[in-house]
N, C-alpha and C positions, 0 to 999 in steps of 0.2 A: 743517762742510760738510753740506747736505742730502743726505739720502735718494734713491739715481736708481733707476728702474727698471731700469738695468743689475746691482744685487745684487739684485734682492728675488726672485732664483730660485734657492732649492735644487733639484736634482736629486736625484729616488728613484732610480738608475739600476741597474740588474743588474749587476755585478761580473766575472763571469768573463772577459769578452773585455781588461775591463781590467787584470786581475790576468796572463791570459798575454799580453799587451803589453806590460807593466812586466819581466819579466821572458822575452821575448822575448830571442834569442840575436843580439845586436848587438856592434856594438867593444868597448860600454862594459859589455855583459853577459855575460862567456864562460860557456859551457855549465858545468854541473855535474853531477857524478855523481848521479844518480837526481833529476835533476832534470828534473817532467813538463811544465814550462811550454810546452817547442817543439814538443812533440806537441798540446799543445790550442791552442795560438796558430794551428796550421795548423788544425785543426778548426773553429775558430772564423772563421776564414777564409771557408774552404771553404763553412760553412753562410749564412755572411751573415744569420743571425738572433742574436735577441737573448731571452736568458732570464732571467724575474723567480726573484729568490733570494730569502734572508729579510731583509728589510730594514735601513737604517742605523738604529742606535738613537737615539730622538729624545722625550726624556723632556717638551716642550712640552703646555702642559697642554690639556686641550678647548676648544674656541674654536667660537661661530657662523660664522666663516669658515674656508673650507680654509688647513690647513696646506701651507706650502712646505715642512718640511723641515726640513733642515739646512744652510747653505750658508757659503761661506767655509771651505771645510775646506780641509789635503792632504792626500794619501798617496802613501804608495811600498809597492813588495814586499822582502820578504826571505824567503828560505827558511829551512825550520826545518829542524830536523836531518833527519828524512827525508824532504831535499829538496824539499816541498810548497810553494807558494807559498803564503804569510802576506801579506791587505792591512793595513796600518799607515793607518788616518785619526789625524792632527793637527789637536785644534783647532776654528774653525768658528763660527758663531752659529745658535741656535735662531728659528729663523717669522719674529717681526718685529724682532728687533732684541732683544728680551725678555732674551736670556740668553745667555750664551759657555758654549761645552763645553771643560771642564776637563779632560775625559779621552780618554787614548790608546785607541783603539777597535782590533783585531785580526778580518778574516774568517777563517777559513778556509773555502777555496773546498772543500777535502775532504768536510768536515763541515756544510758552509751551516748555519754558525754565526759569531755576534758572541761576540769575547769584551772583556774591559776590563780594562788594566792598573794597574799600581800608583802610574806617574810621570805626570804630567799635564804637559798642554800648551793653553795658552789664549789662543793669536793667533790670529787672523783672518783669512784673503787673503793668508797667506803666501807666499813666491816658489815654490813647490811643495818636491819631494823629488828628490834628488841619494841615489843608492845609492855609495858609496867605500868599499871595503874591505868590513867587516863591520858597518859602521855608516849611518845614514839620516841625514841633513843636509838641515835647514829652517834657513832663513833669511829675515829682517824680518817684517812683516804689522803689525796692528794691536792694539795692547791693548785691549780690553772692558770698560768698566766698567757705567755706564748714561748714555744718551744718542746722539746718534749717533755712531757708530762710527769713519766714517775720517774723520777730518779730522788734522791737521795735529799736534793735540796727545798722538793715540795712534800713531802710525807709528814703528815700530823697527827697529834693525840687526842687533839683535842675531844670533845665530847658534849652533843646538844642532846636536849629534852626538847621536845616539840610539842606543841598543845594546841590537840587542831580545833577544841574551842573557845581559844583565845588568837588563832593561827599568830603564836608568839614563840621562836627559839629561844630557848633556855639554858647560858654556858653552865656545863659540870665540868667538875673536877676531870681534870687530863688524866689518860688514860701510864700508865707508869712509864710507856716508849710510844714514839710514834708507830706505826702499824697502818696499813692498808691491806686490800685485797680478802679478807677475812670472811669467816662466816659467824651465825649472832645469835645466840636462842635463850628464852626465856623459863629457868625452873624456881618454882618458889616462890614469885616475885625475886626474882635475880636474875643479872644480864651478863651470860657469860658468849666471853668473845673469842675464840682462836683465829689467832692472827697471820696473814699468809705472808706477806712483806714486812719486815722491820728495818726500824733502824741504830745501825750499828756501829764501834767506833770506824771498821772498814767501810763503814758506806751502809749501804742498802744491799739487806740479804733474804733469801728465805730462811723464813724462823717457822716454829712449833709454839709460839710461847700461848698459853691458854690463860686467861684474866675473868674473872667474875668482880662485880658493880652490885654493890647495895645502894639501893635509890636512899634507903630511911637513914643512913650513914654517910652520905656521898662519899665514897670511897673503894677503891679496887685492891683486892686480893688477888698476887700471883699464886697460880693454882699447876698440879703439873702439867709438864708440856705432851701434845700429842707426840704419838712415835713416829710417826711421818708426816710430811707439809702436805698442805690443803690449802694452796695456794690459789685462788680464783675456785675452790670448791662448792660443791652444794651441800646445804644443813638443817635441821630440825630435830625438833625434841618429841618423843614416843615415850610417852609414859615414865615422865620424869628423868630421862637419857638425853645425852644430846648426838646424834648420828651426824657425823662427816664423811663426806665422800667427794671423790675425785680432787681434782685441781692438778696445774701444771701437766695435762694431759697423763692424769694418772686413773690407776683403777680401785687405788686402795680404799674400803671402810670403814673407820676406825668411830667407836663408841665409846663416850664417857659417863662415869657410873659417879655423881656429884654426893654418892655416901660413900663410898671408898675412896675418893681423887684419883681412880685408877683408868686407864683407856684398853680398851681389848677389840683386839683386831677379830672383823667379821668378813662372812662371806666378799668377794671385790665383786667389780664391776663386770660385767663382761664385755667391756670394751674400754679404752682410757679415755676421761673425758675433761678438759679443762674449761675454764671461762663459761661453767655453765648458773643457769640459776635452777635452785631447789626449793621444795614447799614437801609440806608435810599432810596428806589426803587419805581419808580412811584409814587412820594406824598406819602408813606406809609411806618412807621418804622417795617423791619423786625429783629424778636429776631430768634436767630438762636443760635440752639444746647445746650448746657450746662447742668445742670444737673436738675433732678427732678424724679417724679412722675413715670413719662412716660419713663425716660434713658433720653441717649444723643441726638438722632436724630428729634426731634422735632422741626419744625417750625412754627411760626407765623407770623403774618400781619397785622400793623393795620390800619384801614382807619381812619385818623380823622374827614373828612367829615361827617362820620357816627358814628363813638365813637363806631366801632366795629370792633372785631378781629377776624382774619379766619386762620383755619389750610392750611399750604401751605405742597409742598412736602416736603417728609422727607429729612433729609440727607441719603446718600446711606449708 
């Protein structure tokens, strides 16, 4: 599969508003003791800007043309013992395709500091991060070797539990197809995943196909498929919903109701937005940065309350 200018954008992006998003006080996140996430998720709110931290680590070596970065990664949060939120990156590719990162990366937002673990992880465009229990769960993305990257012959199902107080990967059960590019949210203690890339007996396509993971079962249930791809889209769950939007430089919003298995299309985007990444802040899913119309710097907000979307600060 060639190269599209819908990957070739790493994001340097400042961290904190997404780290208290991640760990924002929602169904699937209940409050914790000395846990400061909901006091800075409202701060962060409230301020509508945006602050550069110390950067992703991105060992890519000098080059006459700007580096992008880092991109293809995920992450999730998890709290360390006193209660702080810890970001977890999985994974990723360096600049042009050059090289896959092998290691598990940790901010703390305390300290605006990177640290790097013991256990490595080296997929690519994985379907993001599901927080269950005490553990962090990625599932599919692409294997790295050299060449280009997503095509058909690196796309997997696999599926890791991570435990970042043992920093030990944990294989689960494969996911029913291989699958990449996806987005991942947590209802119920449940890990449901809509999957943006599949694989098919033609190859490698965009799919819909939507999967839910019981951890107490290890095991996935096909669930219905979304009405449109959400391919490289943004995601999160509001009050036990899970809200998709964008991907493949689209604008649609489409919402799944996990007591009917039904999806219902909501207000769109007001612009199309692919390769972006989303978090969930104040009851409201923000799409942040990826590509379009406008570049990279663009954000959005959506209120479900109101079925409307508001331009937030840019990125810097």
């Amino acid at each position: 599969m060639a190269r599209r200018a819908l990957f070739k954008l790493g994001l340097r992006f400042s961290l904190p508003a997404l780290i208290a998003c991640k760990e924002a006080t929602t169904p699937t996140q209940p409050e914790l003791a000395g846990d400061q996430s909901s006091e800075l998720a409202s701060l962060t709110f409230a301020r509508n800007t945006w602050t550069l931290m110390a950067p992703l680590p991105d060992d890519s070596p000098p080059r006459d043309t700007p580096s992008f970065g880092r991109h293809g990664l995920s992450a999730g949060v998890f709290n360390n013992a006193a209660g702080q939120p810890i970001l977890y990156a999985f994974g990723g590719l360096t600049t042009d395709y050059d090289r896959y990162w092998s290691q598990i990366n940790t901010y703390d937002l305390a300290a605006n500091t990177w640290g790097t673990k013991r256990s490595g992880f080296s997929l690519s465009y994985a379907n993001g991060v599901g927080k269950l229990g005490n553990k962090l769960y990625i599932s599919g993305g692409y294997e790295f070797e050299f060449g280009p990257p997503l095509d058909e012959t690196r796309i997997r199902a696999s599926v890791y539990a991570y435990d970042p107080a043992r920093d030990l990967l944990i294989r689960k059960r494969d996911m029913p197809r291989a699958t990449a590019e996806g987005v991942s949210g947590v209802i119920d203690g449940k890990l449901y995943v809509l999957a943006g890339a599949c694989l098919a007996p033609e190859g490698l396509v965009v799919c819909r196909s939507l999967y839910r993971y019981d951890p107490g079962t290890n095991a996935w249930t096909t669930l219905a498929p979304a009405p449109r791809s959400h391919r490289g889209g943004a995601g999160g769950v509001i009050a036990g919903k899970f809200y998709v939007a964008g991907g493949v430089n689209g604008t649609r919003l489409d919402v799944y109701d996990p007591v009917t298995n039904k999806w219902t299309a909501r207000a769109p985007l007001p612009q199309a937005r692919g390769s972006v990444a989303g978090t969930v802040l104040g009851s409201r899913l923000y799409v942040i940065g990826g590509t379009g119309p406008s570049g990279h710097r663009i954000v959005f907000a959506y209120n479900p309350g109101t079925n409307t979307w508001t331009a937030r600060a840019p990125l810097n």
